[in-house]
PDBQT receptor file of N, H, CA, C and O in Angstrom, charges set to zero:
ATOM      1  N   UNK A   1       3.046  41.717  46.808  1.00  0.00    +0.000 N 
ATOM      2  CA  UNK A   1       2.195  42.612  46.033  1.00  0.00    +0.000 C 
ATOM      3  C   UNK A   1       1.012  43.084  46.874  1.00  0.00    +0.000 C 
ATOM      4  O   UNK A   1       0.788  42.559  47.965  1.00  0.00    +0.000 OA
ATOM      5  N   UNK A   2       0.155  44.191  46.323  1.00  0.00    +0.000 N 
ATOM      6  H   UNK A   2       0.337  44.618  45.437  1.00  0.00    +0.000 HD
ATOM      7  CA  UNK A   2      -0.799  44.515  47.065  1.00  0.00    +0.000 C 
ATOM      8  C   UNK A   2      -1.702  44.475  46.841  1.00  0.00    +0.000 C 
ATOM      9  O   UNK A   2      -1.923  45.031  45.766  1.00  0.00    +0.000 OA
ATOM     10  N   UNK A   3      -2.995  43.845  47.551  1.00  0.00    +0.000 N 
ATOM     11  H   UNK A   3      -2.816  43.393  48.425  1.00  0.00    +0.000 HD
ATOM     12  CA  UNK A   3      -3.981  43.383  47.050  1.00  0.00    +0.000 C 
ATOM     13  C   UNK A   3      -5.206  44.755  47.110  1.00  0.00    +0.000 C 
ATOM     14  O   UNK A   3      -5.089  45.674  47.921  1.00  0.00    +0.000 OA
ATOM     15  N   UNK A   4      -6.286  44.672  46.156  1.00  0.00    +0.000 N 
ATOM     16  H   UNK A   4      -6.381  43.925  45.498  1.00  0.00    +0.000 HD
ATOM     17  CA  UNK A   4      -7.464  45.379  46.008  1.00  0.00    +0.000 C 
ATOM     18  C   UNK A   4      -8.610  44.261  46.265  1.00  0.00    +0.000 C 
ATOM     19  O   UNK A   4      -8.760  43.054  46.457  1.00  0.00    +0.000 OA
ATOM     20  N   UNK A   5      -9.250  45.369  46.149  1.00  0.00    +0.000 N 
ATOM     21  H   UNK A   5      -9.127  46.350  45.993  1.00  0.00    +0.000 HD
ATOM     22  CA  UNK A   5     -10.863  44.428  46.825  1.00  0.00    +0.000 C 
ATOM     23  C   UNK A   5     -12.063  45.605  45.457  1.00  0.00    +0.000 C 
ATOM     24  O   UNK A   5     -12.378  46.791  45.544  1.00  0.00    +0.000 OA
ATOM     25  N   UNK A   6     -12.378  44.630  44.442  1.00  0.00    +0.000 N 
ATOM     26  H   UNK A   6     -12.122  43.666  44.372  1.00  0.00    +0.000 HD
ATOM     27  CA  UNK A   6     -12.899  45.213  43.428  1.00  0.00    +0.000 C 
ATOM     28  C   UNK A   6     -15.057  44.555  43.785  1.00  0.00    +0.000 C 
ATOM     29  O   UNK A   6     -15.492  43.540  44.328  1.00  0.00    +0.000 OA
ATOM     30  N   UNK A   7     -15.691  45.617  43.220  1.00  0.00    +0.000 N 
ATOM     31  H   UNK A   7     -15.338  46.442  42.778  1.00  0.00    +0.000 HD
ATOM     32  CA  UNK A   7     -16.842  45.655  43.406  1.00  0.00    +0.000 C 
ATOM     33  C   UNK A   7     -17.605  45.734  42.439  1.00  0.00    +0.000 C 
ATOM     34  O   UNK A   7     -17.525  46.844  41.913  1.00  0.00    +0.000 OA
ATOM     35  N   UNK A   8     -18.391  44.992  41.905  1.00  0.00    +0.000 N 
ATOM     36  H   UNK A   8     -18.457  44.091  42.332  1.00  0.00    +0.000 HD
ATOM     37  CA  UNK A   8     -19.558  45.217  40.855  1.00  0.00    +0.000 C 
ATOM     38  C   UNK A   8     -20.735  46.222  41.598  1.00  0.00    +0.000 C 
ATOM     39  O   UNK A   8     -21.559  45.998  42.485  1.00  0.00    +0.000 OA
ATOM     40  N   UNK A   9     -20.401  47.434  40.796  1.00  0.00    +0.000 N 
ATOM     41  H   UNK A   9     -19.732  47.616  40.075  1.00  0.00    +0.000 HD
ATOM     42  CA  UNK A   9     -21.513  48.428  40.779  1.00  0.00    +0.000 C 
ATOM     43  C   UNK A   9     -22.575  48.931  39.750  1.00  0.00    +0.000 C 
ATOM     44  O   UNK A   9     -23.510  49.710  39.935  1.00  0.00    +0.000 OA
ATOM     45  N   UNK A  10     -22.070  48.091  38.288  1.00  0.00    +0.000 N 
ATOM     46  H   UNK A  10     -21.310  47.458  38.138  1.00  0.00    +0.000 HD
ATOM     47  CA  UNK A  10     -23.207  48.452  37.430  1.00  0.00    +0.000 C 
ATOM     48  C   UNK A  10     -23.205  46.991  36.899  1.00  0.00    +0.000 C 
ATOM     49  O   UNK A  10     -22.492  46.017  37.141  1.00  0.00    +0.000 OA
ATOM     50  N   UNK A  11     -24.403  47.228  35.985  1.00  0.00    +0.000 N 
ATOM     51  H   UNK A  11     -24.983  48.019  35.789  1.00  0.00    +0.000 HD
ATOM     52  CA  UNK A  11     -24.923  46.104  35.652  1.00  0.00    +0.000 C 
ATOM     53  C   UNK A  11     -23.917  45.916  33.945  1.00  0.00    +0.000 C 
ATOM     54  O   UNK A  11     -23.631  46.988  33.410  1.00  0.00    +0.000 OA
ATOM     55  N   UNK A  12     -23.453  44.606  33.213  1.00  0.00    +0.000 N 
ATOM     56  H   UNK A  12     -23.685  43.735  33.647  1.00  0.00    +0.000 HD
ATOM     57  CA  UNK A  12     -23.233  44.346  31.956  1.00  0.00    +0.000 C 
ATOM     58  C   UNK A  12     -24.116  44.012  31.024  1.00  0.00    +0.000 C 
ATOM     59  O   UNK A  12     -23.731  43.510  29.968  1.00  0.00    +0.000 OA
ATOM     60  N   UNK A  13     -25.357  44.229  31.266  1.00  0.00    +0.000 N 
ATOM     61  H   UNK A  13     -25.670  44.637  32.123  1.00  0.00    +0.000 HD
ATOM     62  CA  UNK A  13     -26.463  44.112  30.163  1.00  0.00    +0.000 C 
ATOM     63  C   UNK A  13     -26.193  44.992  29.299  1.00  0.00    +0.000 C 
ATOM     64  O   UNK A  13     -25.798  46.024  29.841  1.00  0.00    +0.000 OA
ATOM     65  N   UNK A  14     -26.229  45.047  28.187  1.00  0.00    +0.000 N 
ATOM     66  H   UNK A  14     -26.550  44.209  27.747  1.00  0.00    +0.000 HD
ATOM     67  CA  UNK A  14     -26.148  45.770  26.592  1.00  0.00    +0.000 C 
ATOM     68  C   UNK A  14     -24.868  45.697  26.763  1.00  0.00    +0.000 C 
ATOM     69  O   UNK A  14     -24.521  46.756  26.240  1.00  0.00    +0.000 OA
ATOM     70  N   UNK A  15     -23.794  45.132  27.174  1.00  0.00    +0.000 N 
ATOM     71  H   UNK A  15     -24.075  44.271  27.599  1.00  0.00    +0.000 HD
ATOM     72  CA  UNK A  15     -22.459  45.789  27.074  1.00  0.00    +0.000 C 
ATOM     73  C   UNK A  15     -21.391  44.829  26.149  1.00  0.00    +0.000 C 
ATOM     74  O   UNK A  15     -21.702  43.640  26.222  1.00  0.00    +0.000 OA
ATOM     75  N   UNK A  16     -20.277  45.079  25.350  1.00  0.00    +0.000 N 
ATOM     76  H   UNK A  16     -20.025  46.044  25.291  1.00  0.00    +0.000 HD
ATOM     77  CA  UNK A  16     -19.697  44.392  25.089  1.00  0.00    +0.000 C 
ATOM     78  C   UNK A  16     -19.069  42.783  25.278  1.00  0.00    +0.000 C 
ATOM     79  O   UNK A  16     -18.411  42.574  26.297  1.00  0.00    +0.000 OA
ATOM     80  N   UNK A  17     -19.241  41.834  24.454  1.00  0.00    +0.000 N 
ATOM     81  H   UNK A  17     -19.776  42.003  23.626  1.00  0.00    +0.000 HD
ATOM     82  CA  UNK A  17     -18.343  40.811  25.206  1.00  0.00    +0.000 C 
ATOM     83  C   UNK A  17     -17.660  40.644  25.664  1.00  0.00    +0.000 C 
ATOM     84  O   UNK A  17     -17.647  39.846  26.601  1.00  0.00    +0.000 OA
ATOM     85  N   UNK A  18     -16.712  41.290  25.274  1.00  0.00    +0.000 N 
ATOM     86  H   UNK A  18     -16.723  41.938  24.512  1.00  0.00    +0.000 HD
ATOM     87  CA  UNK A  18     -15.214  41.565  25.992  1.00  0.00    +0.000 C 
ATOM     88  C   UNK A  18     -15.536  41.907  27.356  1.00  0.00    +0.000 C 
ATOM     89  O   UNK A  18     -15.384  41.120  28.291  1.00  0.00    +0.000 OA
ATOM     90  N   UNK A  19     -16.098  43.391  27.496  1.00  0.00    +0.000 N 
ATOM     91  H   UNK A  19     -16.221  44.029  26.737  1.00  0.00    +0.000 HD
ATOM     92  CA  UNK A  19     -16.989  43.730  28.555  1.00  0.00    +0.000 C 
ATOM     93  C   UNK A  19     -17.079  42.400  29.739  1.00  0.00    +0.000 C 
ATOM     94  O   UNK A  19     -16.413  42.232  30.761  1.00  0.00    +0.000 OA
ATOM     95  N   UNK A  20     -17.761  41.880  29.368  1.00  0.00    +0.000 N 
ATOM     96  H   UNK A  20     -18.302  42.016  28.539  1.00  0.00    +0.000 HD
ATOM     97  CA  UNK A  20     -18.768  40.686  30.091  1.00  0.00    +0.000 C 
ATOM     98  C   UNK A  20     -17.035  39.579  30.347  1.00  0.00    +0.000 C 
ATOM     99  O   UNK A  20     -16.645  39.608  31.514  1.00  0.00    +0.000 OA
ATOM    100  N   UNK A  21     -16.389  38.962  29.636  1.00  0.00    +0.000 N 
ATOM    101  H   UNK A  21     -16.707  38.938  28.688  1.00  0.00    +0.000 HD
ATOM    102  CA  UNK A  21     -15.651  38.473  29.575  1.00  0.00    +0.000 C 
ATOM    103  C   UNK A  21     -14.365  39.059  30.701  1.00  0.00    +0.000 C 
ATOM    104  O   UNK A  21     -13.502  38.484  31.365  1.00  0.00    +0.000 OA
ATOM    105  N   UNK A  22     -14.657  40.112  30.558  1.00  0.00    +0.000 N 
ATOM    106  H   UNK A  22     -15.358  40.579  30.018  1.00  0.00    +0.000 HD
ATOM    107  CA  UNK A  22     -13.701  40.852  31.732  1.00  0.00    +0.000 C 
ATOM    108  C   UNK A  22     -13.986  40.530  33.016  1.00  0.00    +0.000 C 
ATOM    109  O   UNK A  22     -13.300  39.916  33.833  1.00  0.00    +0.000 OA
ATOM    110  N   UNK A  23     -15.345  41.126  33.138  1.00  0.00    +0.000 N 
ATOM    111  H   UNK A  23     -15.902  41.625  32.475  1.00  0.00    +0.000 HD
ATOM    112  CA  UNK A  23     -16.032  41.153  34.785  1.00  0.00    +0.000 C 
ATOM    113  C   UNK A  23     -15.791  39.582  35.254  1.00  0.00    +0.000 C 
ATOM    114  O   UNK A  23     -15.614  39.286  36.435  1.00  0.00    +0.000 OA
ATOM    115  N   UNK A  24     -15.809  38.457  34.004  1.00  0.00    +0.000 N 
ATOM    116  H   UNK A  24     -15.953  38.698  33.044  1.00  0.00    +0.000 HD
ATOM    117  CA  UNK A  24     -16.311  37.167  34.758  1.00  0.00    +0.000 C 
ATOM    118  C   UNK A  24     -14.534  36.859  35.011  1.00  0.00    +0.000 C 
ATOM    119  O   UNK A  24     -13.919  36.061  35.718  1.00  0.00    +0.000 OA
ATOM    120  N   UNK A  25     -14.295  37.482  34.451  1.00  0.00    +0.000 N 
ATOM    121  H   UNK A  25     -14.794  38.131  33.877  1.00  0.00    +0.000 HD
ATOM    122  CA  UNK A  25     -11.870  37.238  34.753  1.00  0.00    +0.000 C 
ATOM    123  C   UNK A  25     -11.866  37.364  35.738  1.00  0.00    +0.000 C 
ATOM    124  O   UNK A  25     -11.258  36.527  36.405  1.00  0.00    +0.000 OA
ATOM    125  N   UNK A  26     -12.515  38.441  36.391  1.00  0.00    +0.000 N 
ATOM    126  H   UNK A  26     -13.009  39.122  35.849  1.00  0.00    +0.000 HD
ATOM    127  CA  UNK A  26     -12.027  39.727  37.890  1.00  0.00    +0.000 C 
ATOM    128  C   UNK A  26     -12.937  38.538  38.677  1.00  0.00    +0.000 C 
ATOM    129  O   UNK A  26     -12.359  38.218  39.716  1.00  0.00    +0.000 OA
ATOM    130  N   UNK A  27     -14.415  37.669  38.438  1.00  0.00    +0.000 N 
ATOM    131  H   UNK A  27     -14.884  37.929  37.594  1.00  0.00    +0.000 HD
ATOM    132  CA  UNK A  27     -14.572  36.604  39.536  1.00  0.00    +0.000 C 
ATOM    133  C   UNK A  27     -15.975  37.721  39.879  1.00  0.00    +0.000 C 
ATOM    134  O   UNK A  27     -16.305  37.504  41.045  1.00  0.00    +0.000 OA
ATOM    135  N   UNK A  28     -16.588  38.464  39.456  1.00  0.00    +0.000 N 
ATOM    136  H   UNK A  28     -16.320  38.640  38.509  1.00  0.00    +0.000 HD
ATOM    137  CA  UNK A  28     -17.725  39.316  39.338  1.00  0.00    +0.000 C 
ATOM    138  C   UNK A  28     -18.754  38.797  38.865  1.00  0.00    +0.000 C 
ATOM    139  O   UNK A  28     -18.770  38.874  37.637  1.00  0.00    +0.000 OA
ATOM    140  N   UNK A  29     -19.652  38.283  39.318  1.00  0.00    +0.000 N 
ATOM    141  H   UNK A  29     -19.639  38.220  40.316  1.00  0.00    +0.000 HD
ATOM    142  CA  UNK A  29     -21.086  37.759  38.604  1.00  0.00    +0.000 C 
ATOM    143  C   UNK A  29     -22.019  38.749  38.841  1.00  0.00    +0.000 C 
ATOM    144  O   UNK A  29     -21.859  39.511  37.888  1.00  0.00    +0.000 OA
ATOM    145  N   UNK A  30     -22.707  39.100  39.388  1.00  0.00    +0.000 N 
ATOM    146  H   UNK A  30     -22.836  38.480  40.162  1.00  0.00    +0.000 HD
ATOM    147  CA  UNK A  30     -24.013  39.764  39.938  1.00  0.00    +0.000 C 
ATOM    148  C   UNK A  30     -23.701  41.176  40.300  1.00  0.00    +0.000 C 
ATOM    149  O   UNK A  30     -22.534  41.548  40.429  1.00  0.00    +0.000 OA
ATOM    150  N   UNK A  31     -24.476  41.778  40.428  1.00  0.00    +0.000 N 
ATOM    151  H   UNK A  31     -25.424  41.476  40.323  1.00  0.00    +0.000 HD
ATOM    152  CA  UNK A  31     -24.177  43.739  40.789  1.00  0.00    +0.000 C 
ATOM    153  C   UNK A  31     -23.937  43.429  42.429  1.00  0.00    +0.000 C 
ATOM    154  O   UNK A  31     -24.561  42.562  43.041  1.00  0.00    +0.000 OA
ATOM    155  N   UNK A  32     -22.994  44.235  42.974  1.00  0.00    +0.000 N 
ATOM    156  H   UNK A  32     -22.487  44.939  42.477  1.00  0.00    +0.000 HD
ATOM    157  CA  UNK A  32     -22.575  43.849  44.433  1.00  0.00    +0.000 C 
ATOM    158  C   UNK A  32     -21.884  43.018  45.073  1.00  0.00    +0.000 C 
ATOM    159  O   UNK A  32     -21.617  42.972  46.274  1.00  0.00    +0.000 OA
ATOM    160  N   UNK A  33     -21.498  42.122  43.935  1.00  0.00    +0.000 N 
ATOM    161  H   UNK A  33     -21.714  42.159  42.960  1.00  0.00    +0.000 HD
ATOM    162  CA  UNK A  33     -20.551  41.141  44.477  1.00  0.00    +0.000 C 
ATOM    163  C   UNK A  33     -18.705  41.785  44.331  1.00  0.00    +0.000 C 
ATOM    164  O   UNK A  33     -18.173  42.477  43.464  1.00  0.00    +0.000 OA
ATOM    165  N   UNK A  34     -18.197  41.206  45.523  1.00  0.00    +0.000 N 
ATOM    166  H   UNK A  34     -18.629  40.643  46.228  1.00  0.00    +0.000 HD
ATOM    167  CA  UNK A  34     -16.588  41.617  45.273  1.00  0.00    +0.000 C 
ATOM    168  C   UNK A  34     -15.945  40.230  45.385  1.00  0.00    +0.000 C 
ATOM    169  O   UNK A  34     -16.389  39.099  45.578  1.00  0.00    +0.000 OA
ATOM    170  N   UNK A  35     -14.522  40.843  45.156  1.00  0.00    +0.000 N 
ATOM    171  H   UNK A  35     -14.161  41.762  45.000  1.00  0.00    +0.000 HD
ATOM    172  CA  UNK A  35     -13.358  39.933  45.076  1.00  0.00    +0.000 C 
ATOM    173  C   UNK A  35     -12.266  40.417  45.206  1.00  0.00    +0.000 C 
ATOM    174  O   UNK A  35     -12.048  41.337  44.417  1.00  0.00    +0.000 OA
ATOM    175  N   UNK A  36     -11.139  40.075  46.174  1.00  0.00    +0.000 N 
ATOM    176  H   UNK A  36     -11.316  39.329  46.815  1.00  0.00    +0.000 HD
ATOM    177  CA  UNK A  36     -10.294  40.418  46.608  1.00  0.00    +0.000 C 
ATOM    178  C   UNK A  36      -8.764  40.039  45.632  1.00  0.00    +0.000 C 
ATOM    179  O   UNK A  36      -8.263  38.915  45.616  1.00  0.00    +0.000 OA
ATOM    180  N   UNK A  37      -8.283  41.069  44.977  1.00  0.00    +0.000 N 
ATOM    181  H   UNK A  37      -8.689  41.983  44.990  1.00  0.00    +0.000 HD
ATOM    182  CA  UNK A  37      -6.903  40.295  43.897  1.00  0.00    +0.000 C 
ATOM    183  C   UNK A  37      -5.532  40.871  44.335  1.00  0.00    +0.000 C 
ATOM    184  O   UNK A  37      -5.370  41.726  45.206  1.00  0.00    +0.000 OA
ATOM    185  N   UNK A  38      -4.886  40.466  43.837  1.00  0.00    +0.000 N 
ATOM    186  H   UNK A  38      -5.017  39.772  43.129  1.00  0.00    +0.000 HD
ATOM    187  CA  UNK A  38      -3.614  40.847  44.080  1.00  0.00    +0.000 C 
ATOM    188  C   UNK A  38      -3.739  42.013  42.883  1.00  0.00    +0.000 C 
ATOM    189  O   UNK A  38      -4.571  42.013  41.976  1.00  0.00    +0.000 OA
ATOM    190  N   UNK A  39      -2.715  42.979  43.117  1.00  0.00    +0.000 N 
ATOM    191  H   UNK A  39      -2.039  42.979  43.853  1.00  0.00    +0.000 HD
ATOM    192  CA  UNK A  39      -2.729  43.838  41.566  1.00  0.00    +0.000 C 
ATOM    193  C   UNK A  39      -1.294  43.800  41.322  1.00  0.00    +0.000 C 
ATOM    194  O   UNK A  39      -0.250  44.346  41.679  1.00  0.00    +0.000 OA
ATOM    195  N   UNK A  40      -1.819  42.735  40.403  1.00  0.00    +0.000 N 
ATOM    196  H   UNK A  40      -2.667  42.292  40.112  1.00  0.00    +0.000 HD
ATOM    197  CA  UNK A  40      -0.443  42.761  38.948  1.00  0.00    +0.000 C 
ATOM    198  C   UNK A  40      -0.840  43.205  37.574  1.00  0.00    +0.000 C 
ATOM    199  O   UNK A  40      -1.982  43.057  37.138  1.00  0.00    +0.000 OA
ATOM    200  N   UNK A  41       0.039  43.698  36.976  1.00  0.00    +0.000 N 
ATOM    201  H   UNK A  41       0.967  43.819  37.329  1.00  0.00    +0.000 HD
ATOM    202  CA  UNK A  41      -0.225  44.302  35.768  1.00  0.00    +0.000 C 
ATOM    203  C   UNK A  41      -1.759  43.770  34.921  1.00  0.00    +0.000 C 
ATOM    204  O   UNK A  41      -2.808  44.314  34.575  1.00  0.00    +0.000 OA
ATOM    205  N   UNK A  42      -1.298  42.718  34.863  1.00  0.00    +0.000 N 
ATOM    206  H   UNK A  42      -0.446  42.276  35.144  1.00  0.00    +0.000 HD
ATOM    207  CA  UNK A  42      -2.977  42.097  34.353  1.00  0.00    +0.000 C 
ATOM    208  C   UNK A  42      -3.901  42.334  34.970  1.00  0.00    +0.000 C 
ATOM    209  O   UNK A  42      -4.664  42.721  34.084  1.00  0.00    +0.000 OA
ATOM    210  N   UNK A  43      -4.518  42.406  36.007  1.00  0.00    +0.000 N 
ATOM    211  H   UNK A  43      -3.899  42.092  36.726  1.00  0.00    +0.000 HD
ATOM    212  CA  UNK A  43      -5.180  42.276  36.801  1.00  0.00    +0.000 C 
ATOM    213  C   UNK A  43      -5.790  44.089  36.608  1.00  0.00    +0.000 C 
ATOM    214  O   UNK A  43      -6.915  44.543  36.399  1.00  0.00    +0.000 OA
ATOM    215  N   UNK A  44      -4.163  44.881  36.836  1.00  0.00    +0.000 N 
ATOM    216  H   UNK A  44      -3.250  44.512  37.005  1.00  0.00    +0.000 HD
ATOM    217  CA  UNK A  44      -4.645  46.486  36.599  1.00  0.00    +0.000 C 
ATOM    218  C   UNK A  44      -5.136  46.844  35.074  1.00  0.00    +0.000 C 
ATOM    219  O   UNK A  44      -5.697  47.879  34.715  1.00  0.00    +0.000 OA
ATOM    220  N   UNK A  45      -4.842  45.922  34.423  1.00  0.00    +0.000 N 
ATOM    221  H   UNK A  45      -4.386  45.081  34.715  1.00  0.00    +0.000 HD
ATOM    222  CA  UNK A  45      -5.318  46.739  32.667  1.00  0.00    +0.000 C 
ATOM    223  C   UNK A  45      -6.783  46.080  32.936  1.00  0.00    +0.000 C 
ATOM    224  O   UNK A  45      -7.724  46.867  32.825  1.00  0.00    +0.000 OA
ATOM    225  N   UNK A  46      -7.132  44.559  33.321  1.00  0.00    +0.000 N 
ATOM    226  H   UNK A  46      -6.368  43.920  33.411  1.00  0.00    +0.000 HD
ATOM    227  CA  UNK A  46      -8.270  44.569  33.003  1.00  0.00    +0.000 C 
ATOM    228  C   UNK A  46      -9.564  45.171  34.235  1.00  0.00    +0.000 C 
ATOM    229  O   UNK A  46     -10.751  44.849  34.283  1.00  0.00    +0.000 OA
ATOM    230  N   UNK A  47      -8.919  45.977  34.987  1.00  0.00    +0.000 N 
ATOM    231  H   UNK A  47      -7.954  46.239  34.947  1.00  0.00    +0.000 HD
ATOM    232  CA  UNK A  47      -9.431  47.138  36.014  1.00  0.00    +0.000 C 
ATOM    233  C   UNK A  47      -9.733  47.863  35.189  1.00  0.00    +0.000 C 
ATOM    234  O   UNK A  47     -10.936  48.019  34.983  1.00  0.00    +0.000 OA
ATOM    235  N   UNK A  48      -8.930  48.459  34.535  1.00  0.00    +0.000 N 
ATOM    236  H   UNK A  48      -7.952  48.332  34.703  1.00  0.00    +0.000 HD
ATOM    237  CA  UNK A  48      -8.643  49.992  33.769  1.00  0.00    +0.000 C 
ATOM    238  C   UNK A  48      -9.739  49.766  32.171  1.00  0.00    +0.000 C 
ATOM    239  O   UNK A  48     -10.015  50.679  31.394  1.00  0.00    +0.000 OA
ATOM    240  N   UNK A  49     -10.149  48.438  32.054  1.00  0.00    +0.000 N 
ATOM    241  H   UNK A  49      -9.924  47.696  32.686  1.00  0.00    +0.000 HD
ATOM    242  CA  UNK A  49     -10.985  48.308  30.788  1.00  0.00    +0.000 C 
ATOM    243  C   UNK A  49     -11.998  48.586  31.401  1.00  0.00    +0.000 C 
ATOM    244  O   UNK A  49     -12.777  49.244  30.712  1.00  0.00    +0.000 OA
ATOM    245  N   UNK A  50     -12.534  48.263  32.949  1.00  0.00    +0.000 N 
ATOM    246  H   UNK A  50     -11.902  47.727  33.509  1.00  0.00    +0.000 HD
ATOM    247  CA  UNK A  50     -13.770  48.061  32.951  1.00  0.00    +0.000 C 
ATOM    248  C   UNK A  50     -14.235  49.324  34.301  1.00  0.00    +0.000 C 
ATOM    249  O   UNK A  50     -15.377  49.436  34.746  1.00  0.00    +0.000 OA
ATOM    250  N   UNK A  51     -13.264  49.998  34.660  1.00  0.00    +0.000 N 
ATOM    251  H   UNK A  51     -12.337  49.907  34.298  1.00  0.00    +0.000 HD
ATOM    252  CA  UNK A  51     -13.643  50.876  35.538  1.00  0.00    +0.000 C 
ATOM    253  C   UNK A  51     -14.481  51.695  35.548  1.00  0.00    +0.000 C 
ATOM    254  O   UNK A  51     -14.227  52.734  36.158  1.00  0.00    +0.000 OA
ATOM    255  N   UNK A  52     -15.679  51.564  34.942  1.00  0.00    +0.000 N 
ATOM    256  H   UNK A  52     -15.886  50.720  34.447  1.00  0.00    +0.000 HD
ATOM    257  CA  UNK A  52     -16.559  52.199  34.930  1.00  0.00    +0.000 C 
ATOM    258  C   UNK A  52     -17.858  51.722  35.470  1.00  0.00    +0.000 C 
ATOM    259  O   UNK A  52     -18.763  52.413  35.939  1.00  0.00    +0.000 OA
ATOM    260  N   UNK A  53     -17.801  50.290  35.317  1.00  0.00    +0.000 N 
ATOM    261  H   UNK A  53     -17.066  49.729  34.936  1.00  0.00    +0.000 HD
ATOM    262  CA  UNK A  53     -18.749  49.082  36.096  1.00  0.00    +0.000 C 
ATOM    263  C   UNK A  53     -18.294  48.897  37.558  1.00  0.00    +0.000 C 
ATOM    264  O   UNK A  53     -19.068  48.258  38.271  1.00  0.00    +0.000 OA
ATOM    265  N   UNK A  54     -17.035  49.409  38.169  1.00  0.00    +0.000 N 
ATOM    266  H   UNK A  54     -16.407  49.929  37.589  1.00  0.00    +0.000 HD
ATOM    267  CA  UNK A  54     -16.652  48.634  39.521  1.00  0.00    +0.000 C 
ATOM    268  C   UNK A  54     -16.335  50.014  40.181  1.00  0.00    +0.000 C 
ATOM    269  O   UNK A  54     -16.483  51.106  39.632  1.00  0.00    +0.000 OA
ATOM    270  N   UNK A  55     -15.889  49.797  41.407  1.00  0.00    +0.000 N 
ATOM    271  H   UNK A  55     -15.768  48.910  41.852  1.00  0.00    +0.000 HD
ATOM    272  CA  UNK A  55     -15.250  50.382  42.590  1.00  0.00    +0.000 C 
ATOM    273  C   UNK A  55     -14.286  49.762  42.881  1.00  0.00    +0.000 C 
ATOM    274  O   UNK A  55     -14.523  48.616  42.499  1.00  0.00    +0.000 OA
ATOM    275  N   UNK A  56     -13.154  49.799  43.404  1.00  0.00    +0.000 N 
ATOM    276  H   UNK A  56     -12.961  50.730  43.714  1.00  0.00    +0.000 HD
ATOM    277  CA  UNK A  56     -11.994  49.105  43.784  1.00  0.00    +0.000 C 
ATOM    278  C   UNK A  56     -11.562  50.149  44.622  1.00  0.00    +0.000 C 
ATOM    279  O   UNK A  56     -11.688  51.364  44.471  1.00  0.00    +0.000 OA
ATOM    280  N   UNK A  57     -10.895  49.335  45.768  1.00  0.00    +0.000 N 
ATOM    281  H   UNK A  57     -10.793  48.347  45.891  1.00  0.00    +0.000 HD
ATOM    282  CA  UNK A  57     -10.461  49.879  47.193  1.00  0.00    +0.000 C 
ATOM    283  C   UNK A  57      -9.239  49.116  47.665  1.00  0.00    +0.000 C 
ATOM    284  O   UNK A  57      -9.286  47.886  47.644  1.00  0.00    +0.000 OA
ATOM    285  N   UNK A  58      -8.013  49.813  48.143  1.00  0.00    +0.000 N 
ATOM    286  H   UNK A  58      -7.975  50.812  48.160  1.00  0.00    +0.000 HD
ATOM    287  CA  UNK A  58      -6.989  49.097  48.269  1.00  0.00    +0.000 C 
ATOM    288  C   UNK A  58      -7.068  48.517  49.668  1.00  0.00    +0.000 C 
ATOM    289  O   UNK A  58      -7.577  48.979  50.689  1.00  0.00    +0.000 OA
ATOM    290  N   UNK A  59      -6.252  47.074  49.377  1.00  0.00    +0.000 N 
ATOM    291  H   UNK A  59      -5.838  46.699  48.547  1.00  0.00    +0.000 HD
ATOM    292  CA  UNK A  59      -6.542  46.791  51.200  1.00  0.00    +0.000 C 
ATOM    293  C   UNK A  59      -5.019  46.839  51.501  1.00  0.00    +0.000 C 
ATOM    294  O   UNK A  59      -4.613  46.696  52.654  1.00  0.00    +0.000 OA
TER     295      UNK A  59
């Protein structure tokens, strides 16, 4: 499989739990931090919930 390298670019203050519950799945704590995943289906829906907080770049 092929892995991505996902990035916290906004902040989850005021934002949903789920929200928040997502970012901490993907391994995201703090604005600027990344993490490198494999992308499997899971991994892409809970991208696709929160793509508006991250950057993701394929490696």
């Amino acid at each position: 499989m092929a892995k991505i390298k996902v990035t916290k670019i906004k902040s989850t203050i005021e934002k949903d739990e789920r929200v928040k519950r997502t970012m901490q799945a993907l391994g995201l704590g703090k604005v600027g931090s990344t993490n490198e995943l494999e992308n499997s289906p899971a991994v892409a829906g809970m991208v696709r919930r929160v793509q508006h907080l991250i950057k993701v770049e394929n490696l």
